[in-house]
C-alpha positions in Angstrom: 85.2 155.8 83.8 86.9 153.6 81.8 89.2 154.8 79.3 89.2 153.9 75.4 92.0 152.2 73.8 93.0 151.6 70.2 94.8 148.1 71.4 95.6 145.9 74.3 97.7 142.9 74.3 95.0 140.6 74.7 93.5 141.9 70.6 95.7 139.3 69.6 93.2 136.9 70.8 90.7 137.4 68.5 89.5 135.0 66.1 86.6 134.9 63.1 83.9 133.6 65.1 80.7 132.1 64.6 77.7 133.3 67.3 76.2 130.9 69.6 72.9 132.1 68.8 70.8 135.3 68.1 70.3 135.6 72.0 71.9 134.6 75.3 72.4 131.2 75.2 71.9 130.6 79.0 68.7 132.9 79.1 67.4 131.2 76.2 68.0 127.8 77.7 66.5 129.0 81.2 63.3 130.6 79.3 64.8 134.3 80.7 65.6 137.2 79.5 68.3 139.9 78.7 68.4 143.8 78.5 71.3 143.9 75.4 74.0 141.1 74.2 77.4 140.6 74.0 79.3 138.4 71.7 82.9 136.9 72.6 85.5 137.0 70.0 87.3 134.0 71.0 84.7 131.7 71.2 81.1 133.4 69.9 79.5 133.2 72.7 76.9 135.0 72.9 75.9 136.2 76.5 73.7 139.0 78.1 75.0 142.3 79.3 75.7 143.1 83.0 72.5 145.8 83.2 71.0 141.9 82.6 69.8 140.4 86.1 71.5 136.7 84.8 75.1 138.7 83.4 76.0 135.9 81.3 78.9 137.5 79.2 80.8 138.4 82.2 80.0 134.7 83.7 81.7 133.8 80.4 84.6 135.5 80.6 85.1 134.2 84.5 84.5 130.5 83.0 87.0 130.9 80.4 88.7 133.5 80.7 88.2 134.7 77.0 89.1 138.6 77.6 87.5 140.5 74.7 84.1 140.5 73.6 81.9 143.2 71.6 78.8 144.2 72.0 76.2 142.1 69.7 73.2 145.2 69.6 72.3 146.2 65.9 74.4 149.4 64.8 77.3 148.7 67.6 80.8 147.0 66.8 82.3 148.5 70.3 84.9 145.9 72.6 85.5 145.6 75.6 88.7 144.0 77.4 87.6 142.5 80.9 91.3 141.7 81.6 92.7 145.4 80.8 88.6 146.7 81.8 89.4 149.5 78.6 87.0 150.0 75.7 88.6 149.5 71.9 88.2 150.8 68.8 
């Protein structure tokens, strides 16, 4: 299990972003879909989650390598750190 963090080196990253969209941009462009979404905080992309068969977010990150994005699901404002694989707060 991954463990929770309050900070990683790579927070410093993070910018204001605007999202790519109110979905994943790939599915959306590809007509698919997505089980939930996750937003990057370097960029605002906005890519679906690994339980989605397409995984855009993590595609993302192995694109760009952009470590930290947070989930974009109504109610949530978790992160996650692909580099450092650790939750924040």
């Amino acid at each position: 299990m991954a463990q929770v963090q309050s900070s990683c080196p790579h927070v410093k990253e993070i910018r204001e972003v605007t999202p790519s969209g109110k979905g994943c941009k790939e599915c959306l462009e590809i007509g698919d879909t997505w089980v939930h979404l996750r937003e990057c905080l370097i960029c605002g992309h906005v890519g679906c989650c690994d339980s989605s068969k397409n995984k855009h977010a993590t595609k993302h990150f192995h694109k760009t390598k952009h470590p930290i994005m947070q989930s974009f699901e109504p109610g949530e404002n978790w992160k996650w750190c692909y580099v450092d694989e650790v939750f924040l707060q």
